[in-house]
C-alpha positions in Angstrom: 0.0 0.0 0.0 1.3 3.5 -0.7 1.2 6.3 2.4 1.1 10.0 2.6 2.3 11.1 4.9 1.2 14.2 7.1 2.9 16.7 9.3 2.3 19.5 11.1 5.1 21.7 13.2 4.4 23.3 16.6 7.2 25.6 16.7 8.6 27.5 20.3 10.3 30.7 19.5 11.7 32.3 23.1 10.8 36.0 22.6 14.3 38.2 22.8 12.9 40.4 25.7 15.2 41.0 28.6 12.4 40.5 31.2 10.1 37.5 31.3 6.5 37.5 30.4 4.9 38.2 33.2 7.4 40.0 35.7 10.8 41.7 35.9 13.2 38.7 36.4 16.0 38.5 33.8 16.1 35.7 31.1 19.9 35.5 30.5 20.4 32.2 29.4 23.3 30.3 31.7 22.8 31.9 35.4 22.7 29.5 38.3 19.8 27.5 39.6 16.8 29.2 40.5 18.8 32.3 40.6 16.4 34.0 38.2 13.1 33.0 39.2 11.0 35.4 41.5 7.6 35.1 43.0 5.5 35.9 40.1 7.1 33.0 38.2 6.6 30.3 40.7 3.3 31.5 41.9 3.7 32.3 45.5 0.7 33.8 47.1 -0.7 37.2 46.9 1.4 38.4 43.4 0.2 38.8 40.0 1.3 39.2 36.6 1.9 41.6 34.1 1.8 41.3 30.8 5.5 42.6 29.2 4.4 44.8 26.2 8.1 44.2 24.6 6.3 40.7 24.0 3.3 41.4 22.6 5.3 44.1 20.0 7.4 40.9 18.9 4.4 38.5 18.1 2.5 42.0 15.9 6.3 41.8 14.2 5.1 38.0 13.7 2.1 38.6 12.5 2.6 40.8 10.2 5.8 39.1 8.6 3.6 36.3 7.7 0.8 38.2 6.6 -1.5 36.9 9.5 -4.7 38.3 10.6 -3.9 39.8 14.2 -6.7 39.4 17.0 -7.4 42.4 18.4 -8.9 41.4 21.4 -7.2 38.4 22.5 -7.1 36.6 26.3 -4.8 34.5 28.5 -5.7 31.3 29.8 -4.6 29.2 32.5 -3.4 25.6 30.9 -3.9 23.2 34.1 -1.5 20.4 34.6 1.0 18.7 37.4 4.2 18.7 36.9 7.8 19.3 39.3 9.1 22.4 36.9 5.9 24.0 36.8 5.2 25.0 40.6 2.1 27.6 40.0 0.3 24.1 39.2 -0.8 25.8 35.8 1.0 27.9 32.2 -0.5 30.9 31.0 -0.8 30.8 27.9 -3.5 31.5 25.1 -6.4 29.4 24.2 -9.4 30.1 22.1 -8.6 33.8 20.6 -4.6 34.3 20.2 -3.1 37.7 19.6 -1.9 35.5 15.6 -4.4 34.6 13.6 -4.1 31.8 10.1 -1.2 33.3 8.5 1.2 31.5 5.7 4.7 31.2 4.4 6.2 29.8 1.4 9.2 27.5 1.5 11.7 26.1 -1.2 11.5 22.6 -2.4 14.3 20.5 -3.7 13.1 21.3 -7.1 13.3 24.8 -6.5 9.6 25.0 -6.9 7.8 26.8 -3.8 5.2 25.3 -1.5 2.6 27.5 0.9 2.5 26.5 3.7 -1.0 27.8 6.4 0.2 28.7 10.1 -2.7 28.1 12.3 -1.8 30.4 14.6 0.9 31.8 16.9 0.0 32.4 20.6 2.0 33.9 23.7 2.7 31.8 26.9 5.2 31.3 29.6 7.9 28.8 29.7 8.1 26.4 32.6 11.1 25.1 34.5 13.8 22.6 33.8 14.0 18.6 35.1 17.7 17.8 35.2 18.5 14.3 36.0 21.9 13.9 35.0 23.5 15.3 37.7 21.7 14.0 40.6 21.9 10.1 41.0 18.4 8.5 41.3 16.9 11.9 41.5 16.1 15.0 39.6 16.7 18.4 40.3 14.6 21.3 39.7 16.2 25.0 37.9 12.9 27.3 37.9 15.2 29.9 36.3 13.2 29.5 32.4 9.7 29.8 34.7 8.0 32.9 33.6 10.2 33.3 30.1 8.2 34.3 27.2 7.5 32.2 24.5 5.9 32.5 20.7 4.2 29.1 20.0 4.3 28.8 16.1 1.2 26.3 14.9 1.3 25.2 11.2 -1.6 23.7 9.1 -0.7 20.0 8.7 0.4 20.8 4.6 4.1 18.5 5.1 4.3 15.6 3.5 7.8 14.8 4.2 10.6 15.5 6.3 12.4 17.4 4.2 9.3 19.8 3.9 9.3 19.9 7.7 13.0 20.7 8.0 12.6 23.2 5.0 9.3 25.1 6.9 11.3 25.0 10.2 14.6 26.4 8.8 12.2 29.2 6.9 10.8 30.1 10.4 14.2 30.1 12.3 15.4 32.5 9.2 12.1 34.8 10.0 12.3 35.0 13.6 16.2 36.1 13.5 15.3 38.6 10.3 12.8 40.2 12.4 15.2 40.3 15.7 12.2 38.7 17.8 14.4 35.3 19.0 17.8 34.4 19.0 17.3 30.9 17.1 20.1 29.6 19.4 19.1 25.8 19.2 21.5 24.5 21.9 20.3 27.1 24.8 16.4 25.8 23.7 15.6 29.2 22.5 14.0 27.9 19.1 12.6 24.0 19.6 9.9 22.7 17.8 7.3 19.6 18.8 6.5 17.2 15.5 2.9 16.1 14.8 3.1 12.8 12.5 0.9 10.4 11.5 0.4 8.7 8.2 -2.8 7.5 5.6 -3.2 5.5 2.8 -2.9 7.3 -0.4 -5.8 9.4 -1.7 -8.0 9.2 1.5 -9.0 12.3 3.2 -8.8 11.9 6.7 -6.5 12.0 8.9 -4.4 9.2 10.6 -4.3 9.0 14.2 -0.9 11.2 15.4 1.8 11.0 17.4 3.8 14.2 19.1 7.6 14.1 19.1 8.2 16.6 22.0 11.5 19.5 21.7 13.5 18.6 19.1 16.0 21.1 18.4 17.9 20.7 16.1 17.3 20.3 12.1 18.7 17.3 11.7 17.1 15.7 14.7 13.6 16.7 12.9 14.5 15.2 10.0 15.9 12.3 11.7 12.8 11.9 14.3 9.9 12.2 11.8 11.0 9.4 9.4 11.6 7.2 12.3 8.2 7.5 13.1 7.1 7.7 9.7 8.5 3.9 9.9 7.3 3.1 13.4 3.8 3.4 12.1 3.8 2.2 8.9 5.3 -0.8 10.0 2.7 -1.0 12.7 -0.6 -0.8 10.7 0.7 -3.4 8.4 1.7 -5.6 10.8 -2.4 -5.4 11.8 -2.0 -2.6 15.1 -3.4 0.5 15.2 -1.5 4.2 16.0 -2.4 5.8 19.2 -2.3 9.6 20.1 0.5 9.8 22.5 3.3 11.9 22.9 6.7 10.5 21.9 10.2 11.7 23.1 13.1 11.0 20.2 16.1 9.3 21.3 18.9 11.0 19.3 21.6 8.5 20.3 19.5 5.3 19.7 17.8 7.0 16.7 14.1 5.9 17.9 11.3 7.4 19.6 9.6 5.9 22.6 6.2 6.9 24.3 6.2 9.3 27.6 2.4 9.8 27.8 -0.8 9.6 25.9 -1.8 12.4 24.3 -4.1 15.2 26.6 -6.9 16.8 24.8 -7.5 20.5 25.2 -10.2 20.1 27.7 -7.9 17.5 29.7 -5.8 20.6 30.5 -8.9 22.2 31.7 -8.5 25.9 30.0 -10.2 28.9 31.5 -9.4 32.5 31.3 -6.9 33.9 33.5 -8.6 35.5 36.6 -5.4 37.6 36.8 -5.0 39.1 33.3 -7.5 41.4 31.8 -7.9 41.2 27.9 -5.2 42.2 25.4 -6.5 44.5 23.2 -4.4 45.7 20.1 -4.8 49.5 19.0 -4.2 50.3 15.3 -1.2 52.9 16.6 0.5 50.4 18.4 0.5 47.8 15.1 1.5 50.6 13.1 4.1 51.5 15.0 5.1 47.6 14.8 4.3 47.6 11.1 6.9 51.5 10.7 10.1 49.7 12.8 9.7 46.2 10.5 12.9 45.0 8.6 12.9 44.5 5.0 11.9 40.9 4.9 13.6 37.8 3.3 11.5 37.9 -0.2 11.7 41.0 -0.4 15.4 41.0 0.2 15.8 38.3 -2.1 13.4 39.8 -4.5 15.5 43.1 -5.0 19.1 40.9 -5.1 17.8 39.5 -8.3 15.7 42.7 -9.9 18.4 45.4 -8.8 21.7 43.3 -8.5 21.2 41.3 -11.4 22.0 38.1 -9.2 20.7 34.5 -9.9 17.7 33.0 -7.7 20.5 30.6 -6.3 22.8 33.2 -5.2 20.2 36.0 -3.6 18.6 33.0 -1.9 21.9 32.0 -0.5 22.5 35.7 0.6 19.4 35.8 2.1 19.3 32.7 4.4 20.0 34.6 7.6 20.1 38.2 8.2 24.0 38.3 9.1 24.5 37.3 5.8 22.7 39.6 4.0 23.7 42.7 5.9 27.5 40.9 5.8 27.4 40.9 1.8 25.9 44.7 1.3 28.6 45.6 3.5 31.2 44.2 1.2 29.4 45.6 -1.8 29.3 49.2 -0.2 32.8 49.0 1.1 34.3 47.3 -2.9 32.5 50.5 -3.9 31.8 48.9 -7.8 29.1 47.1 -9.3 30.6 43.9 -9.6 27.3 42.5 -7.5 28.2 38.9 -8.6 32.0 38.6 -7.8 30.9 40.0 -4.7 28.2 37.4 -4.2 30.4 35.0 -5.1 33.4 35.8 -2.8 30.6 35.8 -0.1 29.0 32.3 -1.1 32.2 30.4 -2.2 35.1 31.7 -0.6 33.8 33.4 2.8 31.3 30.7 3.3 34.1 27.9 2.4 36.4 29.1 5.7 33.2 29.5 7.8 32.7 26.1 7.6 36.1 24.4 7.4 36.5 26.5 10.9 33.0 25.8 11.9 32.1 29.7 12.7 29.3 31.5 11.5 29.1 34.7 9.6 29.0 36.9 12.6 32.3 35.2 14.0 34.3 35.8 10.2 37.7 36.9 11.2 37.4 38.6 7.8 35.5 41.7 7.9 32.9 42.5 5.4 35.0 46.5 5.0 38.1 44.3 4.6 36.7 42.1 2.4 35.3 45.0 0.3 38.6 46.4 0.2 40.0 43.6 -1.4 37.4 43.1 -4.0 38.1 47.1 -4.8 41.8 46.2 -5.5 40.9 43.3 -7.9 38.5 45.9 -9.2 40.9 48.6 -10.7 43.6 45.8 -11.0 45.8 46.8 -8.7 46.0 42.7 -8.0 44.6 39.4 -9.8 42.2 37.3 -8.6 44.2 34.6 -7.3 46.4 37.0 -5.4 43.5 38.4 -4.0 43.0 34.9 -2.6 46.4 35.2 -1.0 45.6 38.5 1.0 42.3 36.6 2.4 44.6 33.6 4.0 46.7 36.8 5.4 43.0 38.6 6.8 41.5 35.3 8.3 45.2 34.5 9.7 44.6 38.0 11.5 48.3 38.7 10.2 47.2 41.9 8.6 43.9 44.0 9.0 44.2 46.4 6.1 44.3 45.6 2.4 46.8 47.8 0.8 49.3 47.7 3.7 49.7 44.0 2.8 49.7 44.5 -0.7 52.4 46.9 -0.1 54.4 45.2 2.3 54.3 41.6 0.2 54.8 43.2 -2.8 51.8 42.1 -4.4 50.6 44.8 -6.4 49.9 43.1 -9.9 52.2 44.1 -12.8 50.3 46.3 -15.9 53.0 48.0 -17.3 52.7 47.1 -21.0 56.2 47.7 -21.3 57.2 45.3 -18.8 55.0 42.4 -19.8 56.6 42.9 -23.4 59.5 42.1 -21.8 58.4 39.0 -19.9 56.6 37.5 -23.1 59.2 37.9 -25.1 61.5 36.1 -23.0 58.7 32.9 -22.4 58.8 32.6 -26.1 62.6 32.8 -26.9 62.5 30.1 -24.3 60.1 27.7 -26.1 60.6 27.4 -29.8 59.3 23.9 -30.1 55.9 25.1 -28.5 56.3 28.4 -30.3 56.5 26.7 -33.5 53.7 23.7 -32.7 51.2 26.6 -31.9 52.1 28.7 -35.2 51.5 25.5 -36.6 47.6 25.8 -35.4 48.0 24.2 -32.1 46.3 27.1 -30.5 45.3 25.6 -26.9 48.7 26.0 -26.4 48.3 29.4 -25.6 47.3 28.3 -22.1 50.5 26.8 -21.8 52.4 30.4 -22.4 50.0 32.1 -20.8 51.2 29.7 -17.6 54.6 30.3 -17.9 54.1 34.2 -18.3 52.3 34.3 -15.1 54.8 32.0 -13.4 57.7 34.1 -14.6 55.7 37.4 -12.9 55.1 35.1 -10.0 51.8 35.8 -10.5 51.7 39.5 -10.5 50.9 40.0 -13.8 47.8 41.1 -15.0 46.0 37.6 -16.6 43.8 39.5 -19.1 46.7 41.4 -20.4 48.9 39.1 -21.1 46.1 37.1 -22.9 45.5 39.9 -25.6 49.4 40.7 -25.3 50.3 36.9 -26.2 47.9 36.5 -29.0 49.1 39.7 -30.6 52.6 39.0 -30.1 51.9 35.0 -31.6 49.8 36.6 -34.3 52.5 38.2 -36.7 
């Protein structure tokens, strides 16, 4: 029998605020134990919340970005459950009417064509605590420090039908969130997770399987990874004559399976109900456009004008515009090369840049190469004070943070590239006194052996000379 497969993404975006949700502790990621949780996050008696407007700025940024209808009366709920990192014995967090509307994004598909894909909605809640086991033998210890810290929970339509499709709409989402400065996308500190709902149905038919939620995964591969293993899982299970049930799976990254943790509540299992404690958000139309004035330009759009006013490929803009850093990095370096070379500044930025990056495992931000110095260089290669390939020289010199300015270390090398007409003469004439039996095969009409002259020209220069003109210097020269 043939499947389909179906997923949908709930994605957890930790809002970049430096204040939690719903009181004035700090969120700085790595401070002790329970060193940054007051009594408003854990629900002592007597406090109350309230609500960080910093927050709800970031999900209108959302909103908008996806082209989502905003709620503009929306309320906060009290999700009811037990559980050691959640103390207050409930999560606020939004139910029936969230501040995000249905929205959509398109992503990229392997065959470069594009896919919509519907977000449901994005609501704000409040982080709970963390369970850590591994350092406490035969018992867990509590940090109540991420209590209180103010999430965006990103729900997508169920329009995957593969892994790659996920991994694609969850990379797209990471790139939007960091484009519109509302979350760090730092994977490893859990600032951007996502939760997995999978299930699978024959070919053709129009409802839906019975699911299965794989809880924080955070890292791309791991969703990739995760959903076909459960893709498997059931498959192999309804064929075999069982039946899927809704439950919520963790995924074992080092065992490369998932295994069940609970079965799966329904919403009124959590026993929703407004929040006694918050009044309504309601959204004025200053405050959204306000939110709408201070927006970035976004990804398409970025991408859009690479290609109309740059002239660059779909390939290369959409490289470019994969993250913000990159983006800003490259019109940096076309500012500072002050030409219009757009694509040998694209592709010193795609090929060569991106090439270190990930030999040294850095990203863009962390380039020991400046985008000014980088500029710089591509100026020099520009009005020919040096070749390409030298050019390639000064970057080892840059990223080996043995020289910070261009034309000091053209200078002090001496690597300026050799134009003098005059002085090429002299070096051509001297390659092809030196090889009369190729001289005379390529007057003969062996003409691909003026690569071979061309060679030994630029080896005799040491590489300084200008590569273009000794081509049309060589051909004249070989021509009478």
């Amino acid at each position: 029998m043939e499947w389909e497969v179906v997923i949908g993404l709930e994605i957890h975006a930790q809002l970049a605020t430096k204040s939690k949700i719903f009181s004035s502790a700090a969120t700085t990621y790595g401070a002790a134990p329970n060193t940054q949780a007051c009594a408003v996050d854990i629900g002592l008696p007597g406090v109350l919340p309230v609500l960080n407007q910093e927050a709800v700025k970031m999900a209108i940024k959302f909103g908008l970005a996806i082209d989502a209808k905003l709620t503009e009366r929306s309320i906060f709920s009290r999700k009811n459950y037990f559980y050691p990192d959640s103390p207050k014995g409930y999560q606020i967090s939004q139910f029936e009417l969230p501040i995000v509307g249905t929205g959509q994004l398109a992503i990229e598909l392997e065959d470069g064509t594009e896919k919509i894909i519907g977000v449901t909605r994005a609501h704000l809640e409040e982080d709970a605590g963390k369970s850590m086991h591994e350092d406490f033998h035969g018992q867990t210890g509590i940090d109540l420090n991420r209590c209180g810290t103010p999430l965006l929970e990103i729900v997508s339509e169920p329009d995957m039908r593969s892994a790659k499709e996920a991994v694609a709409y969850m990379k797209k989402i990471h790139s939007l969130v960091r484009y519109i400065q509302i979350c760090d996308g730092n994977m490893q500190e859990g600032s951007f997770r996502c939760d997995a709902n999978v299930s699978v149905r024959p070919a053709g038919q129009k409802t839906l399987g019975t699911r299965s939620e794989l809880k924080n995964i955070n890292s791309f591969r791991n969703v990739e990874r995760a959903i076909n293993i459960e893709v498997e899982r059931q498959i192999e299970l309804i064929e075999d004559g069982g039946s899927v049930v809704q439950e919520t799976r963790l995924y074992d990254a080092d065992k490369n399976e998932t295994r069940s943790m609970r079965s799966k509540e329904e919403a009124n299992d959590y026993r929703y109900f407004p929040d006694p404690d918050l009044l309504p958000l309601v959204l004025d139309q200053k405050m959204i456009e306000e939110v709408r004035a201070s927006m970035p330009e976004l990804p398409k759009e970025k991408r859009d004008r690479f290609i109309a006013t740059l002239g660059l490929s779909l390939y290369d803009a959409s490289v470019l515009t994969s993250s913000r850093e990159m983006a800003d990095y490259f019109e940096a370096v076309l500012a500072s090369a002050n030409n219009n070379d757009s694509k040998s500044c694209a592709n010193w930025v795609t090929v060569e840049l991106s090439g270190a990056l990930n030999k040294a495992g850095l990203e863009i931000d962390q380039s020991p190469v400046t985008a000014e110095q980088l500029g710089g260089l591509l100026a020099r290669i520009s009005d020919n004070t040096i070749s390409g390939k030298i050019a390639k020289k000064i970057f080892e010199v840059l990223w080996a943070g043995e020289g910070d300015d261009v034309d000091s270390i053209i200078e002090d090398k001496g690597l300026r590239q050799v134009t003098d007409i005059n002085a090429l003469g002299t070096l051509i004439d001297e390659v092809i006194a030196n090889n009369p039996a190729q001289l005379e095969q390529y007057l003969a009409g062996k003409e691909q052996l003026l690569g071979f002259f061309v060679g030994q020209v630029m080896q005799a220069s040491k590489g300084k000379a200008n590569p273009a003109q000794v081509n049309d210097l060589l051909k004249a020269k070989l021509s009478r």
